[in-house]
ROVO-710088 format. One record per atom (N, C-alpha, C, CB): x, y, z; chain; residue number from 0; atom name. Coordinates in steps of 0.2 Angstrom, whole numbers, plus 2048, in hexadecimal, padded with zeros to 3 digits. Glycine has a CB too. Example, Ala and Ser with C-alpha at 12.3 -4.5 7.8 and 13.67 -1.06 7.14 Angstrom:
<recs>
842,7E4,827,A,0,N;
83E,7EA,827,A,0,CA;
842,7F0,827,A,0,C;
839,7EA,82D,A,0,CB;
840,7F5,823,A,1,N;
844,7FB,824,A,1,CA;
840,800,827,A,1,C;
846,7FD,81D,A,1,CB;
</recs>
This chain:
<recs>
A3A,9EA,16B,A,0,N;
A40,9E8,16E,A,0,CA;
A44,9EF,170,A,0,C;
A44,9E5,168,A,0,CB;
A42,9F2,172,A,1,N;
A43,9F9,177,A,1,CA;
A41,9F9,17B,A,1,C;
A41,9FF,177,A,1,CB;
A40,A00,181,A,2,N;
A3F,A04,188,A,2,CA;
A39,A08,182,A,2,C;
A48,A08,18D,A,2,CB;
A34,A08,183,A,3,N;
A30,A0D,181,A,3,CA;
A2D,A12,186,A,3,C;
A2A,A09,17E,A,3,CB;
A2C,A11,18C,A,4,N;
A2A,A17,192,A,4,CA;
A2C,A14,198,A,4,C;
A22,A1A,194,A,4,CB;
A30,A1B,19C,A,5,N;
A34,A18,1A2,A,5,CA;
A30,A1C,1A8,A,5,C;
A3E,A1B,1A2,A,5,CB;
A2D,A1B,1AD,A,6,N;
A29,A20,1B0,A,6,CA;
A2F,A23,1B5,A,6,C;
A21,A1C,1B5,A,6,CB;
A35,A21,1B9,A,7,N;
A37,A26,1BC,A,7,CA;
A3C,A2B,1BA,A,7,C;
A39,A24,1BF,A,7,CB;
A3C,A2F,1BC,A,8,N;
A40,A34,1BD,A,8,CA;
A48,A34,1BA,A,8,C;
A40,A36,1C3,A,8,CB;
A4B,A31,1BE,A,9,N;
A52,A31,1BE,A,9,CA;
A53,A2A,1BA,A,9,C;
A54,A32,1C7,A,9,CB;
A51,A26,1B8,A,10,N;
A52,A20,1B3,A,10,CA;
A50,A24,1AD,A,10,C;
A4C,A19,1B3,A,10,CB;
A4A,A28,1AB,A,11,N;
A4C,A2C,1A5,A,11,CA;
A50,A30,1A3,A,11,C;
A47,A2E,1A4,A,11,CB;
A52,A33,1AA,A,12,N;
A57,A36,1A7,A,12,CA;
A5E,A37,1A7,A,12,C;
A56,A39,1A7,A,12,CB;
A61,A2F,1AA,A,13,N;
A66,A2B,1A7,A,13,CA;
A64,A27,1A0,A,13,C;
A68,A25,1AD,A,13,CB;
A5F,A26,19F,A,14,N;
A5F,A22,197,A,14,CA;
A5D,A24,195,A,14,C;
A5D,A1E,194,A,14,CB;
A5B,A2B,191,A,15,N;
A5B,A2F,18D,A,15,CA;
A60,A36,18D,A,15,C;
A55,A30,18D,A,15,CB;
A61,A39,192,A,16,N;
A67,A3D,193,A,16,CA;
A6F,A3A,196,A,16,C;
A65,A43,196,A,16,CB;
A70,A32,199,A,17,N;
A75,A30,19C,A,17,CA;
A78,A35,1A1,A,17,C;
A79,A2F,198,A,17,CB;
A72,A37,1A7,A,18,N;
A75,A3B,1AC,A,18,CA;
A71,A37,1B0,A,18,C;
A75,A44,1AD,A,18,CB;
A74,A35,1B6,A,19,N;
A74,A32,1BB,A,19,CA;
A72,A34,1C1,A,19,C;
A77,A2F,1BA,A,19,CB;
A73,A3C,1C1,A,20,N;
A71,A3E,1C7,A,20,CA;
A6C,A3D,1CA,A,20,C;
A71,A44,1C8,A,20,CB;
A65,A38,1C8,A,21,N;
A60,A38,1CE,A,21,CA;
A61,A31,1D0,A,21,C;
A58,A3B,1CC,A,21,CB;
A65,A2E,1CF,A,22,N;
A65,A27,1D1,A,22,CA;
A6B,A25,1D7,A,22,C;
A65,A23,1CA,A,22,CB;
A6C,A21,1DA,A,23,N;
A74,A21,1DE,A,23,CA;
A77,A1E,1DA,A,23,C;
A74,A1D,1E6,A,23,CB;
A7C,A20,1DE,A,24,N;
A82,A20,1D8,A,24,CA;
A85,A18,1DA,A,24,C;
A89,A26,1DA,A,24,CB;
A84,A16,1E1,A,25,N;
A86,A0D,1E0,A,25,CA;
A82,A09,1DB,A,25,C;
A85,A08,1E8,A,25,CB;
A7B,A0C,1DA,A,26,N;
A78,A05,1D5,A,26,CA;
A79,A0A,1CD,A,26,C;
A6D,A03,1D9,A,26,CB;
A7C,A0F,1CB,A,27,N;
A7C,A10,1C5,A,27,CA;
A7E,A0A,1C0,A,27,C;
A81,A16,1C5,A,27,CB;
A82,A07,1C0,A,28,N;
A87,A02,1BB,A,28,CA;
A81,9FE,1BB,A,28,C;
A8E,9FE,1BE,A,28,CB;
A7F,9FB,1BF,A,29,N;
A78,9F7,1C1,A,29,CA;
A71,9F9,1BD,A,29,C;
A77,9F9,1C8,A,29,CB;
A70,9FE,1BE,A,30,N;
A6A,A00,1BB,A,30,CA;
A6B,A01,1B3,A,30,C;
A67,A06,1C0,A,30,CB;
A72,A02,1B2,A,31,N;
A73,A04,1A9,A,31,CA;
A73,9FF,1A8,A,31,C;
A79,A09,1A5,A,31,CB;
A76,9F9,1A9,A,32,N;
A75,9F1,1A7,A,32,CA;
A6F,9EF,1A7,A,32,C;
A78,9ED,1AB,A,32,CB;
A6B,9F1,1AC,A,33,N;
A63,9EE,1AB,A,33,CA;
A5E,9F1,1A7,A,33,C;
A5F,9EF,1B1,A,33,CB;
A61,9F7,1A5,A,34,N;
A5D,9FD,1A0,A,34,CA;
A62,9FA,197,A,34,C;
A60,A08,1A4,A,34,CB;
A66,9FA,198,A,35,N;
A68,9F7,190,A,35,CA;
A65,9EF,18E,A,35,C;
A71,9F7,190,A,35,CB;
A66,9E9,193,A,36,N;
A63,9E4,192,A,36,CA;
A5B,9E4,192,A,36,C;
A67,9DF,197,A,36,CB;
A57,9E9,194,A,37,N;
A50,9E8,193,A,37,CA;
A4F,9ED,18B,A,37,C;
A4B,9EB,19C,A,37,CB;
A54,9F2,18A,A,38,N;
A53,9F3,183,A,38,CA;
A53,9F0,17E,A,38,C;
A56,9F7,183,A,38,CB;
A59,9EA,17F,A,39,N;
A59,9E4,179,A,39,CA;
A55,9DE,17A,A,39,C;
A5F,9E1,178,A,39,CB;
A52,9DF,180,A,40,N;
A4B,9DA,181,A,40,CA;
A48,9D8,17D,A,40,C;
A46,9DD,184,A,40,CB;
A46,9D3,17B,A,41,N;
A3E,9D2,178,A,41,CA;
A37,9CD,17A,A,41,C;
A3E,9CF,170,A,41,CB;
A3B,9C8,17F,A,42,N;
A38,9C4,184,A,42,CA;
A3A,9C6,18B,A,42,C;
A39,9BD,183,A,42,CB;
A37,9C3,18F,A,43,N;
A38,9C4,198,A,43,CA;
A3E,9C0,19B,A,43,C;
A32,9C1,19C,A,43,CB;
A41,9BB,198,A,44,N;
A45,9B6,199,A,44,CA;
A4D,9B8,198,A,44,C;
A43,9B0,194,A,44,CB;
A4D,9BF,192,A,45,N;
A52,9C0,193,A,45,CA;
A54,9C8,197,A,45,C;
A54,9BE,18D,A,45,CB;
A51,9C9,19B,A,46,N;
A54,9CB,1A1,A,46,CA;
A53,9C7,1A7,A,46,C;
A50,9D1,1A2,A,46,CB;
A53,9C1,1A6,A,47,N;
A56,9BB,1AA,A,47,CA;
A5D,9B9,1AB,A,47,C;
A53,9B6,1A8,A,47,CB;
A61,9BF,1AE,A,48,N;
A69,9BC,1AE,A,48,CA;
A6A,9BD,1B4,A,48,C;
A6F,9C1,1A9,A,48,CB;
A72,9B9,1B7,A,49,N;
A72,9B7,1BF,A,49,CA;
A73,9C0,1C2,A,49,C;
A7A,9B1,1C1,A,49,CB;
A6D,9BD,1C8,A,50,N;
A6F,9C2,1CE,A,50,CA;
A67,9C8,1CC,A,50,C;
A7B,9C7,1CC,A,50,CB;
A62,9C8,1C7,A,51,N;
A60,9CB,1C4,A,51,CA;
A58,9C9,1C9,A,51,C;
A62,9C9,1BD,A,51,CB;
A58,9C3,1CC,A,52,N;
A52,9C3,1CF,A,52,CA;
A4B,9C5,1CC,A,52,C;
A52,9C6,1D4,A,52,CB;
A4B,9C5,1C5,A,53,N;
A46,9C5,1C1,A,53,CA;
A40,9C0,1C4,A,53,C;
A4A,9C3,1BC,A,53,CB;
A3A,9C5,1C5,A,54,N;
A34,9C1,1C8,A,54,CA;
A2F,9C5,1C5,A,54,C;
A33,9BF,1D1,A,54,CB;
A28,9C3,1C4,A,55,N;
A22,9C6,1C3,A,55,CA;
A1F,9C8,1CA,A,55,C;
A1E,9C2,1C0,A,55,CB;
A1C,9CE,1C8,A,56,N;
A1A,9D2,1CF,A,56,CA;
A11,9D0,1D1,A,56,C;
A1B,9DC,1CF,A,56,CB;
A11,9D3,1D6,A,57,N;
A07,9CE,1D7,A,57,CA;
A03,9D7,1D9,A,57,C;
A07,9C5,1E4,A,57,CB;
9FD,9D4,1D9,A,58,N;
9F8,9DA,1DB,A,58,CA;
9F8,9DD,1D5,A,58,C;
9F9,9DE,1E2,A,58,CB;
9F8,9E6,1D8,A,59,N;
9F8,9E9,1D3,A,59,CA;
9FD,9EA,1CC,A,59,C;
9F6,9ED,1D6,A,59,CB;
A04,9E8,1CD,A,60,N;
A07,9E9,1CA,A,60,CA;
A0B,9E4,1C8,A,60,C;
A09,9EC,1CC,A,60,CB;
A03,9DD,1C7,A,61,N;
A05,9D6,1C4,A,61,CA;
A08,9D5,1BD,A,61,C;
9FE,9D1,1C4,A,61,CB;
A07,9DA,1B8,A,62,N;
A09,9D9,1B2,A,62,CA;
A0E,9DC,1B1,A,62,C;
A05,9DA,1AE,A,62,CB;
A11,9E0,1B6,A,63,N;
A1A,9DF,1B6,A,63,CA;
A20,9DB,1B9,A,63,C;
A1C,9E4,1B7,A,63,CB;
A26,9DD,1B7,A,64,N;
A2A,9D7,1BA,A,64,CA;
A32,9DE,1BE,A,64,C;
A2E,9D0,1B1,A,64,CB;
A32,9DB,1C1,A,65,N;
A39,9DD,1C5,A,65,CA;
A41,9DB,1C5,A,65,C;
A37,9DC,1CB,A,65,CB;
A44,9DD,1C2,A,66,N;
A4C,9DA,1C3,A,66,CA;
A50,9DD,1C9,A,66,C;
A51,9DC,1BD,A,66,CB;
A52,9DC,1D0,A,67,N;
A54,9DD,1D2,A,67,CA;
A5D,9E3,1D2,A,67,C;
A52,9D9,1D3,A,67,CB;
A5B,9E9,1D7,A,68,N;
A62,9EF,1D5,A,68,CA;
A64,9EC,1DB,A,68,C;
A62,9F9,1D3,A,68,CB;
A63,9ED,1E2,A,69,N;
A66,9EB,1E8,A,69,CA;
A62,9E9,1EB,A,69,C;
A68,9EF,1EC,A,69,CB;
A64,9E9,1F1,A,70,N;
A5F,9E5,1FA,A,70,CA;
A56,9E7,1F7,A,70,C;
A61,9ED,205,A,70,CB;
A56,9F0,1F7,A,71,N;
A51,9F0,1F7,A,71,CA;
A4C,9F4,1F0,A,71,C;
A52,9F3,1FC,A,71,CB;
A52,9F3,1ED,A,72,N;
A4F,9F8,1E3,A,72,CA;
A4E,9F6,1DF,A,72,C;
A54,9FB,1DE,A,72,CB;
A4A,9F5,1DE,A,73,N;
A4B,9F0,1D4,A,73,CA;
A45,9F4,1D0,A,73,C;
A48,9E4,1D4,A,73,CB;
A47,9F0,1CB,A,74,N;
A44,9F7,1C4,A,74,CA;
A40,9F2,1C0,A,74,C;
A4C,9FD,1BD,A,74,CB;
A38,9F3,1C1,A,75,N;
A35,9F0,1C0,A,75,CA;
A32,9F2,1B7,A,75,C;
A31,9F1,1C5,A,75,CB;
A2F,9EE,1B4,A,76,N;
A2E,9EF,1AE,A,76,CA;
A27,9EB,1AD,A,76,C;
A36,9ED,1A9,A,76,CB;
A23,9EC,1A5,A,77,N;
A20,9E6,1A0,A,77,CA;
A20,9E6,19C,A,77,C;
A1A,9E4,1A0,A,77,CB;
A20,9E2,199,A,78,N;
A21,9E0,192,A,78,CA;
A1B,9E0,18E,A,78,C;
A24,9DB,191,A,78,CB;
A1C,9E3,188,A,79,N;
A13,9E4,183,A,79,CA;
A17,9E6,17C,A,79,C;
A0B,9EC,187,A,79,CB;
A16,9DE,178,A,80,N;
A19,9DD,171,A,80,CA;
A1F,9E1,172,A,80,C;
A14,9E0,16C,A,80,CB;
A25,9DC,175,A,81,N;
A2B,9DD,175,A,81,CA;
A2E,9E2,174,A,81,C;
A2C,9DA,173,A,81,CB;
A2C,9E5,17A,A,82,N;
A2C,9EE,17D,A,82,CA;
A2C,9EC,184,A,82,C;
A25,9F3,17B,A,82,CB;
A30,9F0,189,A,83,N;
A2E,9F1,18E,A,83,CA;
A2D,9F7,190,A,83,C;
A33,9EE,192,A,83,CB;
A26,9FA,193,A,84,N;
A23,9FF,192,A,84,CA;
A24,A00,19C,A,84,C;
A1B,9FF,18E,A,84,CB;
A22,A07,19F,A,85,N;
A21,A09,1A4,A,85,CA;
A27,A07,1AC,A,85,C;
A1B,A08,1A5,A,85,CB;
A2E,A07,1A8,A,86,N;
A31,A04,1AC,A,86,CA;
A33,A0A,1B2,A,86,C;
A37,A02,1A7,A,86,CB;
A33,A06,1B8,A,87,N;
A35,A0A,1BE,A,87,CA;
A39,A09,1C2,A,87,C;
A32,A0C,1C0,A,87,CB;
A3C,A0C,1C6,A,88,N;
A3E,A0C,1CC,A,88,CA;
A3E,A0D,1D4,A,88,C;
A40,A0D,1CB,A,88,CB;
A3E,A06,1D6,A,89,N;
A39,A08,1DA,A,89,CA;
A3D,A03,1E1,A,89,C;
A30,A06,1D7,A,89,CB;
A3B,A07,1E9,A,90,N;
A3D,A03,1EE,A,90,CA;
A3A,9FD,1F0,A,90,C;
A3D,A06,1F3,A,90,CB;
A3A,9F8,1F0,A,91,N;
A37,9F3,1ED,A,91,CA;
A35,9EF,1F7,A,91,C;
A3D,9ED,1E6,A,91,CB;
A37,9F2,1FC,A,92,N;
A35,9F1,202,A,92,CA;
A33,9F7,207,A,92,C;
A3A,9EE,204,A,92,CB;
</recs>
């Protein structure tokens, strides 16, 4: 029921030192809501809240799930024994 490993850059180091400089600043509010509700995670369902576009991803990166930040961002994650390990950010088009 944590964030055990965050692979990018600027997501680690808003959630572990709360500086936000590598991330934009319109999706900040956004991405610290997506990063605290997947810390109190323990199933996949409850990062299912409106506007969240919560979907499983296909191919290589079938065993994680994505919640949408904007048009084109969202911060993908998986879950292993209610943990969400290797979370990232990524342009998703």
């Amino acid at each position: 029921m944590m964030i055990v490993s965050i692979r990018h850059k600027g997501l680690k180091l808003l959630w572990t030192n709360n500086n936000p400089a590598k991330l934009p600043t319109a999706q900040i509010k956004k991405i610290r809501m997506v990063l605290t509700l997947l810390n109190g995670s323990v199933k996949i369902d409850d990062m299912d809240f409106p506007g969240s576009g919560l979907h499983q991803l296909k191919g290589d990166l079938k065993d994680f799930w994505a919640v949408t930040i904007s048009a084109n961002y969202r911060i993908i994650f998986r879950f292993e024994d209610e943990d969400a390990h290797d979370v990232d950010y990524i342009d998703y088009h």
